[in-house]
PDB file of N, CA, C and O in Angstrom:
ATOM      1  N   UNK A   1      66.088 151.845  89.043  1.00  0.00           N
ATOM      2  CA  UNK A   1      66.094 152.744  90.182  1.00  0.00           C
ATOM      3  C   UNK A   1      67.532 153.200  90.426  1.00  0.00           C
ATOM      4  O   UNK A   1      68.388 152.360  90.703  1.00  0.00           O
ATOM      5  N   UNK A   2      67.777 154.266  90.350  1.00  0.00           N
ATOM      6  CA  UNK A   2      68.964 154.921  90.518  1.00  0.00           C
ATOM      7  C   UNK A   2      69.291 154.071  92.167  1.00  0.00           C
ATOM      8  O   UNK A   2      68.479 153.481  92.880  1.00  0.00           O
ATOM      9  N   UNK A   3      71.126 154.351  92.434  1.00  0.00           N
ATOM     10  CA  UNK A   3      71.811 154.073  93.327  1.00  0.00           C
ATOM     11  C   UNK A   3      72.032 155.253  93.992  1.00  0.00           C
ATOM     12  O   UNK A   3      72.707 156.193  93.573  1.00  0.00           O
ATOM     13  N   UNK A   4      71.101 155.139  95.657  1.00  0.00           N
ATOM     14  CA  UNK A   4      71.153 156.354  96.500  1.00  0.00           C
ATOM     15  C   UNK A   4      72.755 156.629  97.106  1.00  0.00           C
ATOM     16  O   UNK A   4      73.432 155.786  97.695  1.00  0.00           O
ATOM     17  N   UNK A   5      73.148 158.004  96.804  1.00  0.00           N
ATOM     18  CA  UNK A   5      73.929 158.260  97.360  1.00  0.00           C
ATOM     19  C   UNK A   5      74.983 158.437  99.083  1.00  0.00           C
ATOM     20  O   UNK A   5      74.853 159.523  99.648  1.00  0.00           O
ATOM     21  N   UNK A   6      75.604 157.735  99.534  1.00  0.00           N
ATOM     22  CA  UNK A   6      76.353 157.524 100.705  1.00  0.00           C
ATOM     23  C   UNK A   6      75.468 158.939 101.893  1.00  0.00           C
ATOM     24  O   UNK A   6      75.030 158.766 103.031  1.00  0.00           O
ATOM     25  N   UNK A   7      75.473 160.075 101.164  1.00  0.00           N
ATOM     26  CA  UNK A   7      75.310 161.186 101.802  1.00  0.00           C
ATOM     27  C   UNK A   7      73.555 161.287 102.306  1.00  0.00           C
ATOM     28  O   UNK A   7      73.143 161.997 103.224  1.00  0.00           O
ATOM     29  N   UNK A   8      72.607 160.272 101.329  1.00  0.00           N
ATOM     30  CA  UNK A   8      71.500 160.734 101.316  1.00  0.00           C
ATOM     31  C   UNK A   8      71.085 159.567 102.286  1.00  0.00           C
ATOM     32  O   UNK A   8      69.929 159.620 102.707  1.00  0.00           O
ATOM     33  N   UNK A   9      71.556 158.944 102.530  1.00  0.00           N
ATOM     34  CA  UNK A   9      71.290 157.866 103.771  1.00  0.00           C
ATOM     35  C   UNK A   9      71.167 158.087 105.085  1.00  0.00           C
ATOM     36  O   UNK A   9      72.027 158.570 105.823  1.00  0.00           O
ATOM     37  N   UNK A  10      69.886 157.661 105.425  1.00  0.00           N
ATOM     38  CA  UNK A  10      69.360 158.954 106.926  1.00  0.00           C
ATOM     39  C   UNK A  10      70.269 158.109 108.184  1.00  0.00           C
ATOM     40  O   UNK A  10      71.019 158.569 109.045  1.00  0.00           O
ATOM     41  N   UNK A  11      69.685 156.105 107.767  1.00  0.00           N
ATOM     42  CA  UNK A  11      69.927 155.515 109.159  1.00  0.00           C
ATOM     43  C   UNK A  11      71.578 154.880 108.837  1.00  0.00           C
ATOM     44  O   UNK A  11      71.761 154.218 107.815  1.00  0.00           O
ATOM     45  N   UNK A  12      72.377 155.072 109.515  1.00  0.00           N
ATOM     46  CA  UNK A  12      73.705 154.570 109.315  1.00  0.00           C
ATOM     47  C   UNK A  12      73.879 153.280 110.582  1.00  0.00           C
ATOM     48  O   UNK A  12      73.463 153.325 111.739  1.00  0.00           O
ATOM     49  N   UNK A  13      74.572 152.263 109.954  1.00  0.00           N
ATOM     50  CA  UNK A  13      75.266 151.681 110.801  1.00  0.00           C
ATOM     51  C   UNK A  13      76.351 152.472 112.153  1.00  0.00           C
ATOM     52  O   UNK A  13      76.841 153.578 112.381  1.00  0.00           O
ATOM     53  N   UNK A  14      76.310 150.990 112.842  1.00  0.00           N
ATOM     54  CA  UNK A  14      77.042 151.447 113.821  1.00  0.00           C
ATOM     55  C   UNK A  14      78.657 151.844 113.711  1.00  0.00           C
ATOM     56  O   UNK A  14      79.386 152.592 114.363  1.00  0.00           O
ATOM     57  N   UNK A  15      78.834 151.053 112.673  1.00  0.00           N
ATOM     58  CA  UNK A  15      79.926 150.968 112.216  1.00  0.00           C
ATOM     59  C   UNK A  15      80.159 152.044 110.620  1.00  0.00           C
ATOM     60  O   UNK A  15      81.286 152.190 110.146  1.00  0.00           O
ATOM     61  N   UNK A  16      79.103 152.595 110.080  1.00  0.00           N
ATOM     62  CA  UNK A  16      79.204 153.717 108.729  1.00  0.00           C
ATOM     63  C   UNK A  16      79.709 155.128 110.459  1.00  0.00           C
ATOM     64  O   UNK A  16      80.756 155.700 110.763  1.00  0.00           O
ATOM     65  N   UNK A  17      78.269 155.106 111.106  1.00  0.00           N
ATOM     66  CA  UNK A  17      78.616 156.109 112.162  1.00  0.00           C
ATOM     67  C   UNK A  17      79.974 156.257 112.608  1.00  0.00           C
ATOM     68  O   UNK A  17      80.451 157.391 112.665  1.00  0.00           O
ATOM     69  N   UNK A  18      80.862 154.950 113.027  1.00  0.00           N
ATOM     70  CA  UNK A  18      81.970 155.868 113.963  1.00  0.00           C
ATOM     71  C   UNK A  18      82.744 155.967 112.383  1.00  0.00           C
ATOM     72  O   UNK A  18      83.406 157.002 112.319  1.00  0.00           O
ATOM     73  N   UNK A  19      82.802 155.250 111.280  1.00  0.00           N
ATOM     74  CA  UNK A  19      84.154 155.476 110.254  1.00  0.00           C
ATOM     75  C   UNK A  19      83.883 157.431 109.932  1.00  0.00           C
ATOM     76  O   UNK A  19      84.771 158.281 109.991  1.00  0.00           O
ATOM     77  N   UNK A  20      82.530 157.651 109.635  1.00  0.00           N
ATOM     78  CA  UNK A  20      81.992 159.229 109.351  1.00  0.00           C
ATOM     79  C   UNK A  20      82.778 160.346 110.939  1.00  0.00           C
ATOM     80  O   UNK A  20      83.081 161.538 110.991  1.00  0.00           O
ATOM     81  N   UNK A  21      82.845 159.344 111.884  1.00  0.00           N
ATOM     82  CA  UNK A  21      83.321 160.317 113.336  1.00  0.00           C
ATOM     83  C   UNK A  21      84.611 160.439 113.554  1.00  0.00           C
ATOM     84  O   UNK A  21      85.122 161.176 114.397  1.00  0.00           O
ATOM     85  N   UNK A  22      85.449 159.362 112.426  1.00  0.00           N
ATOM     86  CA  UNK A  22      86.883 159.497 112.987  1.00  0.00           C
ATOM     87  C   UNK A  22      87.069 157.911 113.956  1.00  0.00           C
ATOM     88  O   UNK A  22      88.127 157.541 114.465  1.00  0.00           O
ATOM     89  N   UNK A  23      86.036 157.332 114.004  1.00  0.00           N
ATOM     90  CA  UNK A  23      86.390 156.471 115.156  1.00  0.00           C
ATOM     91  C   UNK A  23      86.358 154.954 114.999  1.00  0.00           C
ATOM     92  O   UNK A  23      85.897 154.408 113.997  1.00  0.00           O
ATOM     93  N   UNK A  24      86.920 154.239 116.142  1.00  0.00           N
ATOM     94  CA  UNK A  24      86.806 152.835 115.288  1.00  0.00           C
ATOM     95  C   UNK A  24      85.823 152.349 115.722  1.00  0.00           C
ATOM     96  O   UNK A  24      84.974 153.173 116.061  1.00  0.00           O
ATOM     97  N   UNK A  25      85.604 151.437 115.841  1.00  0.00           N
ATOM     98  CA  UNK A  25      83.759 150.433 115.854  1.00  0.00           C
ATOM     99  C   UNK A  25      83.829 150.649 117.593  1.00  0.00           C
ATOM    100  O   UNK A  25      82.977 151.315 118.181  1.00  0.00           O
ATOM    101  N   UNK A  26      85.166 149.872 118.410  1.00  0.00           N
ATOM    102  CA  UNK A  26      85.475 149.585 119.467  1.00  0.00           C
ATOM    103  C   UNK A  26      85.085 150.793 120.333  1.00  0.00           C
ATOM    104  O   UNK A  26      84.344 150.708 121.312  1.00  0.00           O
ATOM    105  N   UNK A  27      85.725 152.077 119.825  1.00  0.00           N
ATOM    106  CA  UNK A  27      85.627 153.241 120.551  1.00  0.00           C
ATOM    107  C   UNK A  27      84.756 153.878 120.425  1.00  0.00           C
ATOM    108  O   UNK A  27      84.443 154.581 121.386  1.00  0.00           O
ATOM    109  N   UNK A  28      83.965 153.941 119.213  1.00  0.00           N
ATOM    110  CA  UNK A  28      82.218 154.757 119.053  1.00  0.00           C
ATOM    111  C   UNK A  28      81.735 153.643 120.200  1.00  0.00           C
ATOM    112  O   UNK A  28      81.178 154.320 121.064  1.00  0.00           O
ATOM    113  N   UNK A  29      81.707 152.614 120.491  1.00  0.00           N
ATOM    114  CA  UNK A  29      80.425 151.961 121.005  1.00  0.00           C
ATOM    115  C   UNK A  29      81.069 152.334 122.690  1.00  0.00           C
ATOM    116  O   UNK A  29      80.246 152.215 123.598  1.00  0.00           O
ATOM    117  N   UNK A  30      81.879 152.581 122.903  1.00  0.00           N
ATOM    118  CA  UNK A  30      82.460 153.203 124.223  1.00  0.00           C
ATOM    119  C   UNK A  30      81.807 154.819 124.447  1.00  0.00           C
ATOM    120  O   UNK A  30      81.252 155.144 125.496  1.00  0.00           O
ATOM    121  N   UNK A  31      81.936 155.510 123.574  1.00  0.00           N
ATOM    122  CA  UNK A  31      82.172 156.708 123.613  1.00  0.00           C
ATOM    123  C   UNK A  31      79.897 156.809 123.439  1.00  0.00           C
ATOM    124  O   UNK A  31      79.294 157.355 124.362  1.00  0.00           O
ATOM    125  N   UNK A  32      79.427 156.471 122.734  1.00  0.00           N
ATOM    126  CA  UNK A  32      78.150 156.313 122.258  1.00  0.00           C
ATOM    127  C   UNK A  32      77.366 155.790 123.412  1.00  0.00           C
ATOM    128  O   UNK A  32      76.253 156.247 123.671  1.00  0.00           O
ATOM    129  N   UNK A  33      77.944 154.804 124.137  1.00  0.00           N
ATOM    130  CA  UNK A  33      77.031 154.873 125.414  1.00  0.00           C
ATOM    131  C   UNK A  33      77.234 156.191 126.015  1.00  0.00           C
ATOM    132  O   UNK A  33      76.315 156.952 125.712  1.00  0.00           O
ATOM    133  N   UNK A  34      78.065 156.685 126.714  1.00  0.00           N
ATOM    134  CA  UNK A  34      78.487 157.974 126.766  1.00  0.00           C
ATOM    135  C   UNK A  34      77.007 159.298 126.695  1.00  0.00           C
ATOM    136  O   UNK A  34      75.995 159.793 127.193  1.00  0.00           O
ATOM    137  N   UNK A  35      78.040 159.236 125.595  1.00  0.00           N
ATOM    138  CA  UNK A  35      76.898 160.414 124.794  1.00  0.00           C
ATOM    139  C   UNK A  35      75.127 160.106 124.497  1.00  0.00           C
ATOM    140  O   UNK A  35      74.253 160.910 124.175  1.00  0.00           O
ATOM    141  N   UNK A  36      75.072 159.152 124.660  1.00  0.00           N
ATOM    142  CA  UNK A  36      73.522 158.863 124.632  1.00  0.00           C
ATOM    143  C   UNK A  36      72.476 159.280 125.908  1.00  0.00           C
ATOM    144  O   UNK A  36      71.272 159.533 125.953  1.00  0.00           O
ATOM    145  N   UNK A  37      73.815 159.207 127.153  1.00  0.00           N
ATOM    146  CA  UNK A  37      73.280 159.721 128.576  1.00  0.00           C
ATOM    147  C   UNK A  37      73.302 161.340 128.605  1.00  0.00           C
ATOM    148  O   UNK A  37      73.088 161.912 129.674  1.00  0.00           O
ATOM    149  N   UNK A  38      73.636 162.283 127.089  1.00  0.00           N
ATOM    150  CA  UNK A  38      74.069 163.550 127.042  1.00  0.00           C
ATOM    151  C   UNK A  38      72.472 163.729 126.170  1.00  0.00           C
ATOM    152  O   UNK A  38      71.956 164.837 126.312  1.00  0.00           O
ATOM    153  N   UNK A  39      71.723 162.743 125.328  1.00  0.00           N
ATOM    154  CA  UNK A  39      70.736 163.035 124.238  1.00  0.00           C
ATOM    155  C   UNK A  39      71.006 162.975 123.030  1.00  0.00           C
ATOM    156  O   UNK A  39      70.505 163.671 122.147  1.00  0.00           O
ATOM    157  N   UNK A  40      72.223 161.722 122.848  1.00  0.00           N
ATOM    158  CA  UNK A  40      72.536 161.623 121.388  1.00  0.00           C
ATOM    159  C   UNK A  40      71.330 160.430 121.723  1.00  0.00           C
ATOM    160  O   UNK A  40      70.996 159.709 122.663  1.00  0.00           O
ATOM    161  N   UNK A  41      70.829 160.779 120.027  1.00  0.00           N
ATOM    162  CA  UNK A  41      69.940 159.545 119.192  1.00  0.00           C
ATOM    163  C   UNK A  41      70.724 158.374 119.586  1.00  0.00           C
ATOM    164  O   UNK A  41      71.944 158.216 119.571  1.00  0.00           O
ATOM    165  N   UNK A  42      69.575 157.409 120.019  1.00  0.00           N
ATOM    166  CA  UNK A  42      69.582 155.586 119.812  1.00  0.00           C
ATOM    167  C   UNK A  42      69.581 155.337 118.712  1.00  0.00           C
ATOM    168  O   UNK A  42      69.247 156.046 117.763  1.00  0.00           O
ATOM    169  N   UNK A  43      70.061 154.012 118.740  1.00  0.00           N
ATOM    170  CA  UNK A  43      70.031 153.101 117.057  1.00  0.00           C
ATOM    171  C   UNK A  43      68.353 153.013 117.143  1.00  0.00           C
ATOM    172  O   UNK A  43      67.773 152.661 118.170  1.00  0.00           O
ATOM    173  N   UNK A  44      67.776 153.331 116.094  1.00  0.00           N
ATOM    174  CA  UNK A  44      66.529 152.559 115.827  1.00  0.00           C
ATOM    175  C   UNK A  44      66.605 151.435 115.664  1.00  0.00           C
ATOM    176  O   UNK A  44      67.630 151.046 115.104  1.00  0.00           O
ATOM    177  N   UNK A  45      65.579 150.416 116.068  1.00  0.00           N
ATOM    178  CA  UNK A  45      65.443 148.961 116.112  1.00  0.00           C
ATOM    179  C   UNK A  45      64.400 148.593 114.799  1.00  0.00           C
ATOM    180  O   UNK A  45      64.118 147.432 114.501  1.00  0.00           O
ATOM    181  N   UNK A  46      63.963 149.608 114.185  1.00  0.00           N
ATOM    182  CA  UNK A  46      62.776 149.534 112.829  1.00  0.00           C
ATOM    183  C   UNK A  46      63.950 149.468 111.940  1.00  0.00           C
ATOM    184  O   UNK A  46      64.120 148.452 111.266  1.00  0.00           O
ATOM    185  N   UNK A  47      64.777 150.457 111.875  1.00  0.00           N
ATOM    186  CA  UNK A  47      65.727 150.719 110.559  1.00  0.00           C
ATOM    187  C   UNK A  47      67.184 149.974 110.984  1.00  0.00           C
ATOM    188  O   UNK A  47      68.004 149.946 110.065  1.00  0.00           O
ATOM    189  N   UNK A  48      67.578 149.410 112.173  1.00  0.00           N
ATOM    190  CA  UNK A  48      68.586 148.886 112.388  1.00  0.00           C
ATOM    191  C   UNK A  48      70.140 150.316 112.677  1.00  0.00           C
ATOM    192  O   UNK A  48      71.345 150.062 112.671  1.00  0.00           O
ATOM    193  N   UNK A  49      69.542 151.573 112.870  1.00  0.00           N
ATOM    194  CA  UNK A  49      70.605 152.530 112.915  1.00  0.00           C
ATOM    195  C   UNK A  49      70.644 153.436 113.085  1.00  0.00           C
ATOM    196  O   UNK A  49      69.510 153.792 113.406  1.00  0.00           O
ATOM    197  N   UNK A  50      71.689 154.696 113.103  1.00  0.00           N
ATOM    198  CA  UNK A  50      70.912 156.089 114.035  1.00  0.00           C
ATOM    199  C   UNK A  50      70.904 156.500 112.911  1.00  0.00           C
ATOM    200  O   UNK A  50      71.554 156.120 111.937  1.00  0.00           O
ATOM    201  N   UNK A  51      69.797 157.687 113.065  1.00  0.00           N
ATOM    202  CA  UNK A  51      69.307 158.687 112.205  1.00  0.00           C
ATOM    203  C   UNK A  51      70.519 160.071 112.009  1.00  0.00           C
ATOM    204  O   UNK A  51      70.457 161.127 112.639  1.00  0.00           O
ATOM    205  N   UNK A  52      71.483 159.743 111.065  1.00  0.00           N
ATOM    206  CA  UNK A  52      72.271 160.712 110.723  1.00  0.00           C
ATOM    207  C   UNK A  52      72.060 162.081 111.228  1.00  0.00           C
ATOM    208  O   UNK A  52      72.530 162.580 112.251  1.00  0.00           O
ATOM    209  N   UNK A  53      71.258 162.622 110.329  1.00  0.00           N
ATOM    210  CA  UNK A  53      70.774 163.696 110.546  1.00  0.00           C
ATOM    211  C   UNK A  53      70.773 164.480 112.379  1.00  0.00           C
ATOM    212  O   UNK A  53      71.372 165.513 112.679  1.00  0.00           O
ATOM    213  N   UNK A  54      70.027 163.718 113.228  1.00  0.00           N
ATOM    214  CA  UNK A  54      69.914 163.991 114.513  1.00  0.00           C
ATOM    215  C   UNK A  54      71.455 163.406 115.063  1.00  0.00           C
ATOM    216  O   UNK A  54      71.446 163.778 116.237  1.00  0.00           O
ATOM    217  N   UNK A  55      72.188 163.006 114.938  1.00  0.00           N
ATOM    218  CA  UNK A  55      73.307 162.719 115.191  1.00  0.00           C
ATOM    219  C   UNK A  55      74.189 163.797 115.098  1.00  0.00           C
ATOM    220  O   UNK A  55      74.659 164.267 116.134  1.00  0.00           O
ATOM    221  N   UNK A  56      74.555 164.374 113.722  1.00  0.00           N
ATOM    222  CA  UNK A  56      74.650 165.817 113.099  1.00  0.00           C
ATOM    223  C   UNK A  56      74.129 166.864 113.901  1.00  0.00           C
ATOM    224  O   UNK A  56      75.053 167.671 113.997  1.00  0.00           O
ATOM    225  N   UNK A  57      72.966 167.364 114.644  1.00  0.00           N
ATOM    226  CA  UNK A  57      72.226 168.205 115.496  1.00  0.00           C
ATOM    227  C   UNK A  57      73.028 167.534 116.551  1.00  0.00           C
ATOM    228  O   UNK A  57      73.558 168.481 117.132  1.00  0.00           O
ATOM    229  N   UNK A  58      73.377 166.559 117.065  1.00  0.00           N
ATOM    230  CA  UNK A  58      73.328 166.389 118.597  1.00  0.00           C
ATOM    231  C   UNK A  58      74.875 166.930 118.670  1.00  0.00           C
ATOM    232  O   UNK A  58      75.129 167.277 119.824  1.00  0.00           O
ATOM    233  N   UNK A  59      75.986 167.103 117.774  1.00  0.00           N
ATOM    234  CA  UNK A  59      77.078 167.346 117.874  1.00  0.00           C
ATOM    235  C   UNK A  59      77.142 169.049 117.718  1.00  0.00           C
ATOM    236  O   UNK A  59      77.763 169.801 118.469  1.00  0.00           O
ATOM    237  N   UNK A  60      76.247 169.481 116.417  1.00  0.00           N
ATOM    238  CA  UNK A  60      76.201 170.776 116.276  1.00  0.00           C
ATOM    239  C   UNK A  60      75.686 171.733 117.586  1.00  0.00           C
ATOM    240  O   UNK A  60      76.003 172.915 117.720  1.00  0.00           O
ATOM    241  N   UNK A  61      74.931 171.060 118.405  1.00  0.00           N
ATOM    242  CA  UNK A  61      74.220 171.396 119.750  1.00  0.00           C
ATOM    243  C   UNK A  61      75.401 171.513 120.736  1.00  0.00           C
ATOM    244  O   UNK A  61      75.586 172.572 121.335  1.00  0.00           O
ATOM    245  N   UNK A  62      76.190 170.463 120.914  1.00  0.00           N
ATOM    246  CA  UNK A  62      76.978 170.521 122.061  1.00  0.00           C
ATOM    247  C   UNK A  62      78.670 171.178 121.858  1.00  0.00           C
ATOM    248  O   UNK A  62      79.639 171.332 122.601  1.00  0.00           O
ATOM    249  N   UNK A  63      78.348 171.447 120.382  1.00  0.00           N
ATOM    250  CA  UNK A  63      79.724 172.133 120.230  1.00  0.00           C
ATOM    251  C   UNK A  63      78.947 174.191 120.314  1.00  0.00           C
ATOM    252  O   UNK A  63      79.400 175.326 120.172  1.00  0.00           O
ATOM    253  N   UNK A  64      78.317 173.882 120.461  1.00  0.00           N
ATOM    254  CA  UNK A  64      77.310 175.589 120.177  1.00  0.00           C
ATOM    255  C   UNK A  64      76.867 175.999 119.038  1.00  0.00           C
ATOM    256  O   UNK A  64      76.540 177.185 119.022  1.00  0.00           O
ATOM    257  N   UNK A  65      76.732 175.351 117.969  1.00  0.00           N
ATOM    258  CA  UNK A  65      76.615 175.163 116.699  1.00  0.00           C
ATOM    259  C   UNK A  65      75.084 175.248 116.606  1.00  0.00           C
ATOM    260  O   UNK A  65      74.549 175.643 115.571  1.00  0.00           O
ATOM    261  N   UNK A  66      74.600 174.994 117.348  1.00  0.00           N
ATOM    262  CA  UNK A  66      73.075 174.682 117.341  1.00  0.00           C
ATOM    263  C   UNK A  66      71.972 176.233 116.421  1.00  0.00           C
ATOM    264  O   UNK A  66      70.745 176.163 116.486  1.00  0.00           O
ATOM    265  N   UNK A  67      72.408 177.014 115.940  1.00  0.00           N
ATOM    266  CA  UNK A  67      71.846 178.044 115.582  1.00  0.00           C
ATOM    267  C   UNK A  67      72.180 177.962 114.014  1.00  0.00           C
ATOM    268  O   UNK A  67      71.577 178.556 113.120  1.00  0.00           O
ATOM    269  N   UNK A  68      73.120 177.216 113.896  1.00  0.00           N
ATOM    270  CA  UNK A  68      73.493 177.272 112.281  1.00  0.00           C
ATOM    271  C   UNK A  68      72.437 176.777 111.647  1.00  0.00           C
ATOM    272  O   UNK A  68      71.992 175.699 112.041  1.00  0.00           O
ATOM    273  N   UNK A  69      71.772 177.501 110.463  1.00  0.00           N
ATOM    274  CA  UNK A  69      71.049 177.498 109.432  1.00  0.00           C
ATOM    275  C   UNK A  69      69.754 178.030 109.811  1.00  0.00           C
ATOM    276  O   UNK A  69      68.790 178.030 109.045  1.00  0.00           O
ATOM    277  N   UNK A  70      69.729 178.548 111.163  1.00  0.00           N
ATOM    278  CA  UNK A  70      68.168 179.041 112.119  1.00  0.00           C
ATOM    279  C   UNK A  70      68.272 180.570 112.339  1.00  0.00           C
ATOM    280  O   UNK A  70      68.379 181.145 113.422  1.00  0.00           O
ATOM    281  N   UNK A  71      68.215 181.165 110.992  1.00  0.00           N
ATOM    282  CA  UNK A  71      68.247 182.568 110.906  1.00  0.00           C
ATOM    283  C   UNK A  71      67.306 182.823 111.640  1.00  0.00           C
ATOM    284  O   UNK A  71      67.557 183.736 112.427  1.00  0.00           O
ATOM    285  N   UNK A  72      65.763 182.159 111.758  1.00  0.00           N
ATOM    286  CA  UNK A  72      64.639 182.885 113.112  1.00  0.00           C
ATOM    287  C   UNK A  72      65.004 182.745 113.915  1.00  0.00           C
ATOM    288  O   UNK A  72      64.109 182.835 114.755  1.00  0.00           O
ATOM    289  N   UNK A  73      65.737 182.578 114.261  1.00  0.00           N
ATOM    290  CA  UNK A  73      66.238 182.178 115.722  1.00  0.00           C
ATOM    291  C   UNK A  73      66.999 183.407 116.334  1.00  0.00           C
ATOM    292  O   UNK A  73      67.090 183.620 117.543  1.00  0.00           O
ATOM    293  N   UNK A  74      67.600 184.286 115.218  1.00  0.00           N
ATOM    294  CA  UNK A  74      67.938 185.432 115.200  1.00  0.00           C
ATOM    295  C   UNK A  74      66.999 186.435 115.970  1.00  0.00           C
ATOM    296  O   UNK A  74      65.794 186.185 115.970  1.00  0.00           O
ATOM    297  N   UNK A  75      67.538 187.730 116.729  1.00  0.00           N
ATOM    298  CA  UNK A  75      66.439 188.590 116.509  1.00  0.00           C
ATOM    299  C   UNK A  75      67.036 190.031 116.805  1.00  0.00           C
ATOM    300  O   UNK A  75      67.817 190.220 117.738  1.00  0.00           O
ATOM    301  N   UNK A  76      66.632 190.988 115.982  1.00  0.00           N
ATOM    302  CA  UNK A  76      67.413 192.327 116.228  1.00  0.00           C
ATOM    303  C   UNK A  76      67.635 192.926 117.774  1.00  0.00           C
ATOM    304  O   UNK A  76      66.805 192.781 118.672  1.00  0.00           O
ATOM    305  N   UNK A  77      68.674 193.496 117.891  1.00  0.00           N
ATOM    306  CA  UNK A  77      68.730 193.861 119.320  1.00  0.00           C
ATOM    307  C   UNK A  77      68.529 195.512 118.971  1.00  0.00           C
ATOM    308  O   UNK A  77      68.552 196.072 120.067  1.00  0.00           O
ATOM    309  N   UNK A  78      68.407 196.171 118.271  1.00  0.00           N
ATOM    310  CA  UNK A  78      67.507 197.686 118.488  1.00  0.00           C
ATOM    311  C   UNK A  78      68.412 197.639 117.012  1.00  0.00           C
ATOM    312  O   UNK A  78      69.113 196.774 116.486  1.00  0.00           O
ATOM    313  N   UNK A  79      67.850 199.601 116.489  1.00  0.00           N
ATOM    314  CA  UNK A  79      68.019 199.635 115.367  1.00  0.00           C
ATOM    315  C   UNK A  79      69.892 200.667 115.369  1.00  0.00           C
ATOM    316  O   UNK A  79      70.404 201.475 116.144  1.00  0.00           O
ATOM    317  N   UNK A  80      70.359 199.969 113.960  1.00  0.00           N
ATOM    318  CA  UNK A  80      71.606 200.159 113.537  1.00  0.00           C
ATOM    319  C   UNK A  80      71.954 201.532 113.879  1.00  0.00           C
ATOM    320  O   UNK A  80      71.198 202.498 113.981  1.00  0.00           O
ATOM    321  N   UNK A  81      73.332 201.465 114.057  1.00  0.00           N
ATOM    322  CA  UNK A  81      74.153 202.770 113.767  1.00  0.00           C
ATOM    323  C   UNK A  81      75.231 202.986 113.207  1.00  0.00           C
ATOM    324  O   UNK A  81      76.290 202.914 113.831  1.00  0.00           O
ATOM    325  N   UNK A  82      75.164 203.312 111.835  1.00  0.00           N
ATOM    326  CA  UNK A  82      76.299 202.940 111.487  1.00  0.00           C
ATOM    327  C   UNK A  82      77.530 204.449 111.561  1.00  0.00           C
ATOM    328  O   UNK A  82      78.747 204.344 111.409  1.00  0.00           O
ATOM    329  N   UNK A  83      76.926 205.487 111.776  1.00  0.00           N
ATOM    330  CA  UNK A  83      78.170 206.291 112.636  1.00  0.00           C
ATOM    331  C   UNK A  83      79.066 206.148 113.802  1.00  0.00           C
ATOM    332  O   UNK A  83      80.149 206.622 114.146  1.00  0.00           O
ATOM    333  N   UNK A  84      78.202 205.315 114.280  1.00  0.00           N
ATOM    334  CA  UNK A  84      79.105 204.874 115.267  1.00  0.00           C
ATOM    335  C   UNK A  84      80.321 204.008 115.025  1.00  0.00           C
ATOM    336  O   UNK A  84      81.156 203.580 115.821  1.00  0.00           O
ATOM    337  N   UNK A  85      80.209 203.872 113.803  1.00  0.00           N
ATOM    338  CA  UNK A  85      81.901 202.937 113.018  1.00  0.00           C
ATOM    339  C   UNK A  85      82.731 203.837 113.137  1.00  0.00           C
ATOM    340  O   UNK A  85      83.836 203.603 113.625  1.00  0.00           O
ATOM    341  N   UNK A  86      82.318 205.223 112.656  1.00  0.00           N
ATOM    342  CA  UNK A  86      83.016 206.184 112.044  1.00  0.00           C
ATOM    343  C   UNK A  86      84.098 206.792 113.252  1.00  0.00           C
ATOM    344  O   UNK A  86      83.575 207.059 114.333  1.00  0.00           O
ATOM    345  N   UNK A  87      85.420 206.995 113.126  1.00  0.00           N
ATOM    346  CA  UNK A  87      86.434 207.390 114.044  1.00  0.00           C
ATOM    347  C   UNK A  87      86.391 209.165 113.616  1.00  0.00           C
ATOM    348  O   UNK A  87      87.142 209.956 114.187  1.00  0.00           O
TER     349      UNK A  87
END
C-alpha cells in the first residue's frame, strides 16, 4: 500500500494544525478556542483531529476568500460593453 501523502490527510493533529498555521502547540490551543466561538471545526473525537479541509474554508471565509473556486456563485450583472473601454 503506497505511503499517503502529508497533503492528502483530511484529520490533522492538534499539533500538524498549528505547525501548517505558523503556530506553536501553546498558542493554536489559545487562539483555537477563540476561533471555534467564530465556527472553526472541532477536533473530531472518531478521528482524533480537525478536518483540514473545513479548517482551510473556515479561514478562506473569514479572510473573504470564501468564493474562491465557486464560479456559480458568480452571476452576470447585465450584458457587456466593450465600447465603453474605448477613450
Amino acid at each position: 500500500m503506497p505511503r499517503t501523502a502529508d497533503r492528502d490527510i483530511l484529520f490533522l493533529s492538534e499539533a500538524e494544525t498549528a505547525r501548517r498555521l505558523g503556530k506553536s502547540l501553546s498558542d493554536w490551543t489559545a487562539i483555537a478556542t477563540v476561533l471555534e466561538r467564530e465556527g472553526l471545526s472541532r477536533v473530531d473525537p472518531l478521528f482524533g483531529g480537525r478536518y483540514w479541509p473545513a479548517v482551510i474554508a473556515f479561514f478562506h471565509n473569514r479572510y473573504g476568500l470564501h468564493s474562491i473556486g465557486s464560479v456559480g456563485h458568480m452571476t452576470p450583472d447585465g450584458k457587456e460593453n466593450l465600447d465603453a473601454l474605448q477613450r
